[in-house]
DSSP file (Angstrom, degrees, kcal/mol; ACC not computed):
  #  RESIDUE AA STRUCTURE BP1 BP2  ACC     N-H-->O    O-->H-N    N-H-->O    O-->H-N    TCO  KAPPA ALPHA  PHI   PSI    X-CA   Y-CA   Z-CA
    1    1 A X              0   0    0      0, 0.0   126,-0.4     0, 0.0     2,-0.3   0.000 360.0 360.0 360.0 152.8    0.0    0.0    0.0
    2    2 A X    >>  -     0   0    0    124,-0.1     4,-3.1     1,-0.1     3,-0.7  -0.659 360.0-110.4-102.1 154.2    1.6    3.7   -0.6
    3    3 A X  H 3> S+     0   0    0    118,-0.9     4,-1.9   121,-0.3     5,-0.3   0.862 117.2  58.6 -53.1 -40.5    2.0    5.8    1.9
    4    4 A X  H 3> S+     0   0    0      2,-0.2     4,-1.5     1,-0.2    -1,-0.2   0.813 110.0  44.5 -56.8 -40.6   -0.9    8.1    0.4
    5    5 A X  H <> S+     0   0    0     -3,-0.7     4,-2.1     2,-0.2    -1,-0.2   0.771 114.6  50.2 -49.6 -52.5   -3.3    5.3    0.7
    6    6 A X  H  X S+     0   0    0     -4,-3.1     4,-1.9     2,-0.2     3,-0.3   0.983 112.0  44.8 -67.9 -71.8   -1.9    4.6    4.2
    7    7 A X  H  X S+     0   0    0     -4,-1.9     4,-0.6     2,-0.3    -2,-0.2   0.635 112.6  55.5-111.0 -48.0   -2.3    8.3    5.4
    8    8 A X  H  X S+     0   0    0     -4,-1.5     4,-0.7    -5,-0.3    -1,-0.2   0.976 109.5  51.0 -39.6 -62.2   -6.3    8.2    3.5
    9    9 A X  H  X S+     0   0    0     -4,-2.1     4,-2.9     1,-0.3    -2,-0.3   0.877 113.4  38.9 -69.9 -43.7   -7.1    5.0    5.8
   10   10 A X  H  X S+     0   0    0     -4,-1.9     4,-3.0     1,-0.3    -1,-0.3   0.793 104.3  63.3-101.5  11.9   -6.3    6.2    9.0
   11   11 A X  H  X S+     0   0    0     -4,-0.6     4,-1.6    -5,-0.2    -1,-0.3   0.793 110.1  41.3 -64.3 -27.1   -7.4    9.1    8.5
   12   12 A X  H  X S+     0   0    0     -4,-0.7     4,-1.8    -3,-0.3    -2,-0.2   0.938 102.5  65.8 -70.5 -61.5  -10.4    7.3    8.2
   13   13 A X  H >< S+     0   0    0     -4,-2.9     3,-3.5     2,-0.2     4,-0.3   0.916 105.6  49.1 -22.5 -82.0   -9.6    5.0   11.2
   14   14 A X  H >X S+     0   0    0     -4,-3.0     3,-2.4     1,-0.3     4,-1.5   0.820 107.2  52.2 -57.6 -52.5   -9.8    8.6   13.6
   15   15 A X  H 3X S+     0   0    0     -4,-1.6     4,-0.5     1,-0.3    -1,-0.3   0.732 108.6  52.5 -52.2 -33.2  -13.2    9.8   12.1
   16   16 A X  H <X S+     0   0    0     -3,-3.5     4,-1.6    -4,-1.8    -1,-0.3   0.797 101.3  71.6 -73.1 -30.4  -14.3    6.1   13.1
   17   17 A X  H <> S+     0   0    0     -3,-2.4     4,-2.6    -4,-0.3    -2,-0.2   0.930  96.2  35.2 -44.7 -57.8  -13.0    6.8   16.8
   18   18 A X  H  X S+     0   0    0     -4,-1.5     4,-2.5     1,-0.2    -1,-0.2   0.956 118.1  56.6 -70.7 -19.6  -15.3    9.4   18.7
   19   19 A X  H  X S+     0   0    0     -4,-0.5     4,-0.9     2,-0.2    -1,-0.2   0.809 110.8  41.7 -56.8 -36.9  -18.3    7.8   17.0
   20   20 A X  H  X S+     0   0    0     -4,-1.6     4,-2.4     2,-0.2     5,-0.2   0.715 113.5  53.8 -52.1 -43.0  -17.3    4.2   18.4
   21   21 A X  H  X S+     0   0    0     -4,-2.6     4,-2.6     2,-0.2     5,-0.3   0.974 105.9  51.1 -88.2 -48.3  -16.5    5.8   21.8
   22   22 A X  H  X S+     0   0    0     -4,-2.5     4,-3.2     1,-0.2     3,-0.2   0.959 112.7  53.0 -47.2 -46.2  -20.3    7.7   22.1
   23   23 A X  H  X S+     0   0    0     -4,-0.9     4,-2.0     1,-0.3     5,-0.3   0.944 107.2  46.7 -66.0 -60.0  -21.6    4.2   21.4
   24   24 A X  H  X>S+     0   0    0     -4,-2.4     4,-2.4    62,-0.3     5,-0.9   0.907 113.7  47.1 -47.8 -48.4  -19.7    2.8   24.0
   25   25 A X  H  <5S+     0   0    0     -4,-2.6    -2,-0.2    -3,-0.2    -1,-0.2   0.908 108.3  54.3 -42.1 -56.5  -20.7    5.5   26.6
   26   26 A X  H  <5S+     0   0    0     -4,-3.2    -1,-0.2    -5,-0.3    -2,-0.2   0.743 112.4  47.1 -59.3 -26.1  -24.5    5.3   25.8
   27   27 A X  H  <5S-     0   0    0     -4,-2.0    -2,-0.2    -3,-0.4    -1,-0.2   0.836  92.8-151.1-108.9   0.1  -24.2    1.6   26.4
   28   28 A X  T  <5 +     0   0    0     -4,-2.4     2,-0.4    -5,-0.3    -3,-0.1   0.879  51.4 129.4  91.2  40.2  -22.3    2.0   29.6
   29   29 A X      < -     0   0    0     -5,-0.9     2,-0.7     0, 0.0    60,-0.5  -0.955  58.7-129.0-133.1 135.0  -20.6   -1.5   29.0
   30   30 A X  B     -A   88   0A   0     -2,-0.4    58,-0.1    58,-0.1     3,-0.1  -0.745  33.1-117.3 -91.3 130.3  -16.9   -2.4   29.1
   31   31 A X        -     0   0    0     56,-0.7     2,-0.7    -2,-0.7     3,-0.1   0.122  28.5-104.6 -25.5 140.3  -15.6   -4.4   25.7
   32   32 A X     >> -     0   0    0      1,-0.2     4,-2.5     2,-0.1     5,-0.9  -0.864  29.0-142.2 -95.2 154.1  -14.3   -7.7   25.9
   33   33 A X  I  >>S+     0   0    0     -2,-0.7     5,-2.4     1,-0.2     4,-1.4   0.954  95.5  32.2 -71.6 -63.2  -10.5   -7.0   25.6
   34   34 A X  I  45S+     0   0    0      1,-0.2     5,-0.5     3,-0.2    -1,-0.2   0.799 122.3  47.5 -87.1 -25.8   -9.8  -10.4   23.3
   35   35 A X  I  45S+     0   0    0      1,-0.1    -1,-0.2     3,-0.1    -2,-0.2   0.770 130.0   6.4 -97.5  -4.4  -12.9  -10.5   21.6
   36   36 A X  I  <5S+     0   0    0     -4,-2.5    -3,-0.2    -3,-0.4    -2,-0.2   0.529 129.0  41.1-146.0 -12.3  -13.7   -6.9   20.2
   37   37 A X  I  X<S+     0   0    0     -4,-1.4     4,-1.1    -5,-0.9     3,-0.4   0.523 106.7  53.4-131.5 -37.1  -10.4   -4.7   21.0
   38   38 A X  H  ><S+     0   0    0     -5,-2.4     4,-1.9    -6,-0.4     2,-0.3   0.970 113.8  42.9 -64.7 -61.2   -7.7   -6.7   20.3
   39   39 A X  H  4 S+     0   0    0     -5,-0.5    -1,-0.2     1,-0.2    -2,-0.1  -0.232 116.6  46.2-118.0  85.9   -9.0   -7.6   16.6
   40   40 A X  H  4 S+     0   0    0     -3,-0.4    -1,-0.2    -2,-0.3    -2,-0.1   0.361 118.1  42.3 -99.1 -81.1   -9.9   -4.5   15.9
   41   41 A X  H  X S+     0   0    0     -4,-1.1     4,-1.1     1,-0.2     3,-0.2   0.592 100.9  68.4 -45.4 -50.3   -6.6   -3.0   17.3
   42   42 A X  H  X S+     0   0    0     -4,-1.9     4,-1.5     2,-0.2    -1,-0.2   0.976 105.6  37.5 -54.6 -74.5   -3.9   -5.6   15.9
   43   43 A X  H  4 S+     0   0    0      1,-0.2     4,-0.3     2,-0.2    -1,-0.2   0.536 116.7  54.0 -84.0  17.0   -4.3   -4.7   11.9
   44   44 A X  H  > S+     0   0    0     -3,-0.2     4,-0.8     2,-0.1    -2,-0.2   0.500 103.4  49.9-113.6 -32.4   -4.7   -1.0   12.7
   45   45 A X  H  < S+     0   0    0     -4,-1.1    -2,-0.2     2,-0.2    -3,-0.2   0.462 115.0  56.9 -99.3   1.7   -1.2   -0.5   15.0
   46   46 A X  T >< S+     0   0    0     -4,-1.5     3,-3.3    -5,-0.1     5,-0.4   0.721 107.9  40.9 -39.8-100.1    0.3   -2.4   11.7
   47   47 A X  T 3> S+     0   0    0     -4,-0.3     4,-2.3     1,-0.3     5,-0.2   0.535 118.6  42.7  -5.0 -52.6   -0.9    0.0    9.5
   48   48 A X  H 3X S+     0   0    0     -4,-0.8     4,-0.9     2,-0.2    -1,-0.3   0.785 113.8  56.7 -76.8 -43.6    0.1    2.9   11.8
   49   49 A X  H X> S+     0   0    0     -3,-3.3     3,-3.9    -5,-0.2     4,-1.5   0.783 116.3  37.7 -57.0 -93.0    3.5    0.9   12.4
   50   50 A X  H 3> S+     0   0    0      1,-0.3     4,-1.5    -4,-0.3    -2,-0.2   0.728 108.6  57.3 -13.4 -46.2    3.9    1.0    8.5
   51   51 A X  H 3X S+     0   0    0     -4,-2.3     4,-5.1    -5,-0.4     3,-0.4   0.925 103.5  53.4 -65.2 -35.2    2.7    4.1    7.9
   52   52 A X  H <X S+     0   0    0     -3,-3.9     4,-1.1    -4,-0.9    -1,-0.2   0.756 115.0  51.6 -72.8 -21.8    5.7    5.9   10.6
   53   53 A X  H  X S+     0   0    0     -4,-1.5     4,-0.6     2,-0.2    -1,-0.3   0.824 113.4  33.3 -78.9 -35.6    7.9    4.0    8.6
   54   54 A X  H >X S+     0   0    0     -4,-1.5     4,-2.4    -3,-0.4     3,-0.6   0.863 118.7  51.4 -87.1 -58.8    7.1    4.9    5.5
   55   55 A X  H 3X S+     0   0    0     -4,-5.1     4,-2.3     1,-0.3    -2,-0.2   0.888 109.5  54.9 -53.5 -48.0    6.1    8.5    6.3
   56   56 A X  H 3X S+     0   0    0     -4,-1.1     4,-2.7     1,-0.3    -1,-0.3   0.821 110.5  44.9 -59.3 -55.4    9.6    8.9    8.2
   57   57 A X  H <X S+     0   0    0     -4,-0.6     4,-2.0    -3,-0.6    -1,-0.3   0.927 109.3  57.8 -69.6 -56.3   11.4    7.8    4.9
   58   58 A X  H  X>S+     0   0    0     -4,-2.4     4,-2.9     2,-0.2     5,-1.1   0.960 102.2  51.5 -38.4 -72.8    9.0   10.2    2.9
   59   59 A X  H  X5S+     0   0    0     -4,-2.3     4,-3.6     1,-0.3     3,-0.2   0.962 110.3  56.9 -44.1 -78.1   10.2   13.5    5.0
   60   60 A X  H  <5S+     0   0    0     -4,-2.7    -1,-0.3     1,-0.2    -2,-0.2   0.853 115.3  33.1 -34.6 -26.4   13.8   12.3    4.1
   61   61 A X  H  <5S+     0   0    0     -4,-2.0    -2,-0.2    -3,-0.4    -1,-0.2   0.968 133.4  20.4 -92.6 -52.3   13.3   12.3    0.7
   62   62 A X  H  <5S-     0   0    0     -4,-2.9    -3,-0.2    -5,-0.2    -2,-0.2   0.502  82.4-144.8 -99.3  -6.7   10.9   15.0   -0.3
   63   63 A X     << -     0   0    0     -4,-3.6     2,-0.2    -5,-1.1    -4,-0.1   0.966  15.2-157.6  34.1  69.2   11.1   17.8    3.1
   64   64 A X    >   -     0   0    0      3,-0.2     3,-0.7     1,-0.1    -1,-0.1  -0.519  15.7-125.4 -76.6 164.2    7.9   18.7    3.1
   65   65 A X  T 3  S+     0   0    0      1,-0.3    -1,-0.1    -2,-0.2     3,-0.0   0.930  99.6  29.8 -68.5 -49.5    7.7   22.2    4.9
   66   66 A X  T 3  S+     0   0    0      1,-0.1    -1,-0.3    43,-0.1     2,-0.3  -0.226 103.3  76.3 -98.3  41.8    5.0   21.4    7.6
   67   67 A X    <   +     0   0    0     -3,-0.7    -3,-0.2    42,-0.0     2,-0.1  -0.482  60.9 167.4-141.7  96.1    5.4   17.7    8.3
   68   68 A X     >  -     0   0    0     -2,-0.3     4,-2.4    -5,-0.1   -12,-0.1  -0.607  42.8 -99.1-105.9 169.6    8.5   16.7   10.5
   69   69 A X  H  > S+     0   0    0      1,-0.2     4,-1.2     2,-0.2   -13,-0.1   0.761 113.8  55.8  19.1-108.1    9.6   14.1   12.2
   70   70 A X  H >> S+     0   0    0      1,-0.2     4,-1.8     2,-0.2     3,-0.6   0.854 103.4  62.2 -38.8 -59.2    8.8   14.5   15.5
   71   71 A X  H 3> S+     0   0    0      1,-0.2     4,-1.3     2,-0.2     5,-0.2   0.966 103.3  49.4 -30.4 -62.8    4.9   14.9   14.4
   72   72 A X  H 3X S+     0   0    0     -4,-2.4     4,-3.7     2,-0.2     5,-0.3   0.874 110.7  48.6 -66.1 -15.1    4.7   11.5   13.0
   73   73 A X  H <X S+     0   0    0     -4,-1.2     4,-2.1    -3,-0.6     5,-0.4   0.989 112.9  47.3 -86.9 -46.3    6.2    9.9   16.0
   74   74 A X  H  X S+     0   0    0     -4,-1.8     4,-2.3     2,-0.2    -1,-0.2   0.740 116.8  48.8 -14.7 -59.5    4.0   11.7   18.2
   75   75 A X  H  X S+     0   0    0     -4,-1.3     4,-1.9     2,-0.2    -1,-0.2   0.586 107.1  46.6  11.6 -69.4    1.1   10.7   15.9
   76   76 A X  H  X S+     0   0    0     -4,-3.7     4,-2.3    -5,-0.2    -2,-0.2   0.951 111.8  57.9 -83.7 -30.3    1.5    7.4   15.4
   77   77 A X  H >X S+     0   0    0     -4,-2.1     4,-1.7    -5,-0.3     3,-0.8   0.982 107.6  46.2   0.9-102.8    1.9    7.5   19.3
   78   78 A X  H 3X S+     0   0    0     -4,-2.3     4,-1.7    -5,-0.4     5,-0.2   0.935 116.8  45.1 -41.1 -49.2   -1.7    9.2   19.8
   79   79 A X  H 3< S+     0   0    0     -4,-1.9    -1,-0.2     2,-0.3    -2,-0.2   0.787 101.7  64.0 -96.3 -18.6   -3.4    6.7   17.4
   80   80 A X  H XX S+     0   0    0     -4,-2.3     3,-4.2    -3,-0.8     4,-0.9   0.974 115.0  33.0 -17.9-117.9   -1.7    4.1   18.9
   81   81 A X  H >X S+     0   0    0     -4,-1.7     4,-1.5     1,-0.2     3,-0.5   0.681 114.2  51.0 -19.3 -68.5   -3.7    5.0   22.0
   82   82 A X  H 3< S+     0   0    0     -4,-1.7    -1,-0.2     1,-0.3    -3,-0.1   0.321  98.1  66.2 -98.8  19.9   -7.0    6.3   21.0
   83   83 A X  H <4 S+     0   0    0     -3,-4.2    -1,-0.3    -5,-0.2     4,-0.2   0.881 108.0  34.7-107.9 -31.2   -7.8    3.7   18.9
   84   84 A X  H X< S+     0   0    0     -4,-0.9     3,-0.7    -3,-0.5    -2,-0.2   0.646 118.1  56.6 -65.7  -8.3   -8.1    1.2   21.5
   85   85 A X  G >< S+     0   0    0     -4,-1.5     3,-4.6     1,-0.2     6,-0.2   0.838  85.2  74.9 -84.0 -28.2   -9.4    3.7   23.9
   86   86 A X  G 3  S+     0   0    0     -5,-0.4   -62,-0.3     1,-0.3    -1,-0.2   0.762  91.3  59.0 -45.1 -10.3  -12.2    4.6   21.8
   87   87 A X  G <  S+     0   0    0     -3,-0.7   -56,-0.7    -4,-0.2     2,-0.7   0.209  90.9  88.3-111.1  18.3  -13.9    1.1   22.9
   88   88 A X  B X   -A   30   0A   0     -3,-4.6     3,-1.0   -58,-0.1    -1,-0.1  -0.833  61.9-161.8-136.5 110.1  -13.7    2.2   26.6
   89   89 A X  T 3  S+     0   0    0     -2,-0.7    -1,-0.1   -60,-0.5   -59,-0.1   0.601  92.9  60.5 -57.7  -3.4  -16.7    4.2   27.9
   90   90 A X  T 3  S+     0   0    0      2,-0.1    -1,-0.2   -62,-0.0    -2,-0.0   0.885  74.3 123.2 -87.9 -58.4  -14.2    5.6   31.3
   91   91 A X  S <  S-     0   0    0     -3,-1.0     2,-0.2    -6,-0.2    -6,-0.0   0.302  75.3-120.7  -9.2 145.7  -12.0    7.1   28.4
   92   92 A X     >  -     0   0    0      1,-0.2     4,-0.6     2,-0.0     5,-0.3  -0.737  20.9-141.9 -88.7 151.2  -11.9   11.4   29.5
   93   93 A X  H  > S+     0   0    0     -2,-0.2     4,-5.1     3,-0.1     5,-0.4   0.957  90.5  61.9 -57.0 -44.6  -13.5   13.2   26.1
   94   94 A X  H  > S+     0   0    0      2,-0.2     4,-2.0     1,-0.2     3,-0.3   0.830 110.3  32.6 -66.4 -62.5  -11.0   16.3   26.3
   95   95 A X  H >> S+     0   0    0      1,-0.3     4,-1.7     2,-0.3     3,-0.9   0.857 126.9  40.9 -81.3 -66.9   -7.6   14.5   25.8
   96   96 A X  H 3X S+     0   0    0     -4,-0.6     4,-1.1     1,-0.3    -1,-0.3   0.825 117.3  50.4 -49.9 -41.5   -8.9   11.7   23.5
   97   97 A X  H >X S+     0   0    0     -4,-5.1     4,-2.5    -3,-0.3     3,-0.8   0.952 116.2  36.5 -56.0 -55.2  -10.9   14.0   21.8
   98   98 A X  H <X S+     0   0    0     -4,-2.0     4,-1.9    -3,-0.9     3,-0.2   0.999 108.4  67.9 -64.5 -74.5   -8.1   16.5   21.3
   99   99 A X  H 3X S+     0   0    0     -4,-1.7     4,-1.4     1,-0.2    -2,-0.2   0.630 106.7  40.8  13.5 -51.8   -5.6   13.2   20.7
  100  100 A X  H <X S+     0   0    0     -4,-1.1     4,-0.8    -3,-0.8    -2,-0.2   0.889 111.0  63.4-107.1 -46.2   -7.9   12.4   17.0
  101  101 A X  H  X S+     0   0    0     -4,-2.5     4,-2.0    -5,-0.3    -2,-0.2   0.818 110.4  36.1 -41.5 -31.4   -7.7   16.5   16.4
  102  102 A X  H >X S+     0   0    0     -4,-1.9     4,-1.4     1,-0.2     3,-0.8   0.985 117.1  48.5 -66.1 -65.5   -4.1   16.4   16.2
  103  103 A X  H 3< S+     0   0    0     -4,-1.4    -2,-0.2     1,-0.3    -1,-0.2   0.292 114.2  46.1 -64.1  -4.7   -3.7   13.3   14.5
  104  104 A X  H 3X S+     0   0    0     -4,-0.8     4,-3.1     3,-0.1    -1,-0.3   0.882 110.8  54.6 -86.8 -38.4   -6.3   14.2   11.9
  105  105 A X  H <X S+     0   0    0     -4,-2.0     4,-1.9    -3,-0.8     5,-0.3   0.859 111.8  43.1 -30.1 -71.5   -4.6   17.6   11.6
  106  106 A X  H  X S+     0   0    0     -4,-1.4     4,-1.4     2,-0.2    -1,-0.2   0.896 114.6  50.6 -37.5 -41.4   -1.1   15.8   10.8
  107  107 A X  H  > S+     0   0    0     -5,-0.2     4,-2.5     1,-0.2     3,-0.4   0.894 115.4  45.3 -62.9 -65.9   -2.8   13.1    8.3
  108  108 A X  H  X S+     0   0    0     -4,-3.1     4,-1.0     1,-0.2     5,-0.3   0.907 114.2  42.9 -42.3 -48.5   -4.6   16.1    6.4
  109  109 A X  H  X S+     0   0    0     -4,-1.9     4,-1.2    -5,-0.3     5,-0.4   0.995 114.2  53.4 -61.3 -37.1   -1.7   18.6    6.0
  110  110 A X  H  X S+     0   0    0     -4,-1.4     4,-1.1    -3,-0.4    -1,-0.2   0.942 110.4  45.6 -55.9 -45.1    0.3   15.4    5.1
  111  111 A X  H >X S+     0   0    0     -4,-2.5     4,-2.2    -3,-0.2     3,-1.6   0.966 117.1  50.0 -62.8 -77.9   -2.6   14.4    1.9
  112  112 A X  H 3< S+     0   0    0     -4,-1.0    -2,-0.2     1,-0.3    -1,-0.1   0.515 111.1  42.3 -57.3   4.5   -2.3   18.2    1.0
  113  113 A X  H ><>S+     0   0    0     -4,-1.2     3,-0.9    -2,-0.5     5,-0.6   0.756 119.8  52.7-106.2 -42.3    1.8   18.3    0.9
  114  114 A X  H X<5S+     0   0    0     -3,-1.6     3,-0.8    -4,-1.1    -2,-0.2   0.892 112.6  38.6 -60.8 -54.9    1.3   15.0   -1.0
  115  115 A X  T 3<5S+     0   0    0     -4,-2.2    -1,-0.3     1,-0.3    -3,-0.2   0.255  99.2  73.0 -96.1  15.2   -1.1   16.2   -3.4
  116  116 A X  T < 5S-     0   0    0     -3,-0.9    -1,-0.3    -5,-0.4    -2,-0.2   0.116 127.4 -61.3-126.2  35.8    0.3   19.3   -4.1
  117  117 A X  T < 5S+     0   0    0     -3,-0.8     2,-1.4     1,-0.1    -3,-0.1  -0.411 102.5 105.2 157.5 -63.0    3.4   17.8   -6.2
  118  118 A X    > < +     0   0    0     -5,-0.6     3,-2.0     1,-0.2     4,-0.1  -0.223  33.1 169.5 -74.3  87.8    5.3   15.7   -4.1
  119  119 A X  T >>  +     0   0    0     -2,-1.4     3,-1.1     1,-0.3     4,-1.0   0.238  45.3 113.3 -81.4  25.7    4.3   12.3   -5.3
  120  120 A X  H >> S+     0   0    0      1,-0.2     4,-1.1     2,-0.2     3,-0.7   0.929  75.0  67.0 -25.9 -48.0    7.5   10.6   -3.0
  121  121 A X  H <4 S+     0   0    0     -3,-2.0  -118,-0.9     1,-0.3    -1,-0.2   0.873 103.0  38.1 -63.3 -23.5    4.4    9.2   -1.2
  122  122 A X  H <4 S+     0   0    0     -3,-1.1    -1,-0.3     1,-0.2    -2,-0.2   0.740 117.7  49.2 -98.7 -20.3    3.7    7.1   -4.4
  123  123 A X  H << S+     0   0    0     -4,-1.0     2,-0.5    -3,-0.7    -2,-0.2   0.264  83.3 109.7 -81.9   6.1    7.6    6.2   -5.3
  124  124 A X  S  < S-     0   0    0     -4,-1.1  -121,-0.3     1,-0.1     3,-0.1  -0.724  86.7 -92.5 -92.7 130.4    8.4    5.0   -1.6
  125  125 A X        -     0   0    0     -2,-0.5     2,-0.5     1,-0.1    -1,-0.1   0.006  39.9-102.9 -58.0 151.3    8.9    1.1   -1.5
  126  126 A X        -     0   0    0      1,-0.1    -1,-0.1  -124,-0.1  -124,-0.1  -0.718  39.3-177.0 -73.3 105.9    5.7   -1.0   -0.8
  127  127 A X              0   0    0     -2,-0.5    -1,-0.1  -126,-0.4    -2,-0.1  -0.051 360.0 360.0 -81.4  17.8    6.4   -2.0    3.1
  128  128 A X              0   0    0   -127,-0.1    -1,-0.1   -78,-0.0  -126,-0.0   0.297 360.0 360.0 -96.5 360.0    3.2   -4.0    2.9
């Protein structure tokens, strides 16, 4: 999968978060851990693995102006987290909530550096 692709999906992934976490609230019930949160969890911290790898490689290559480093590890960090928290009605709103703000923030600016030349994201080897 190309990093652009990668960058699309979880962007998609956060949008799925704070809707999943009201659901959980409203039904006031804690997941089970192996049977709904784990795979769930599993092929989504790949993906997010992959992606930090690939994005990391991407910034060497092309230097996009807003996207360093540091962001993506941060990033993959937060998504890391909130996507298994999203299944736990205890979760606090503000941090998680703020958490998928960032991390949508990073994925968009990252599609719009992408799609405004620097098609790195589409020559960077397949890590899939």
């Amino acid at each position: 999968m190309k990093l652009y692709e990668m960058t699309k999906e979880l962007l998609d992934e956060c949008g799925k978060c704070r809707p999943r976490h009201a659901r959980m609230r409203e039904e006031e019930r804690e997941p089970d851990f192996f049977g709904e949160v784990k795979p769930y969890a599993d092929p989504v911290h790949q993906l997010i693995s992959d992606w930090k790898v690939m994005s990391e490689e991407w910034i060497r290559h092309e230097r996009p102006k807003h996207v360093h480093e540091a962001q993506i590890e941060n990033a993959a960090d937060m998504m890391t987290q909130f996507i298994v928290q999203s299944f736990y009605p205890k979760t606090g709103k503000k941090r998680f909530y703020d958490s998928i703000q960032s991390a949508e923030y990073l994925l968009k600016t990252m599609i719009a550096a992408m799609e405004e030349g620097t098609d790195g994201a589409e020559q960077t080897k397949d890590h899939r």
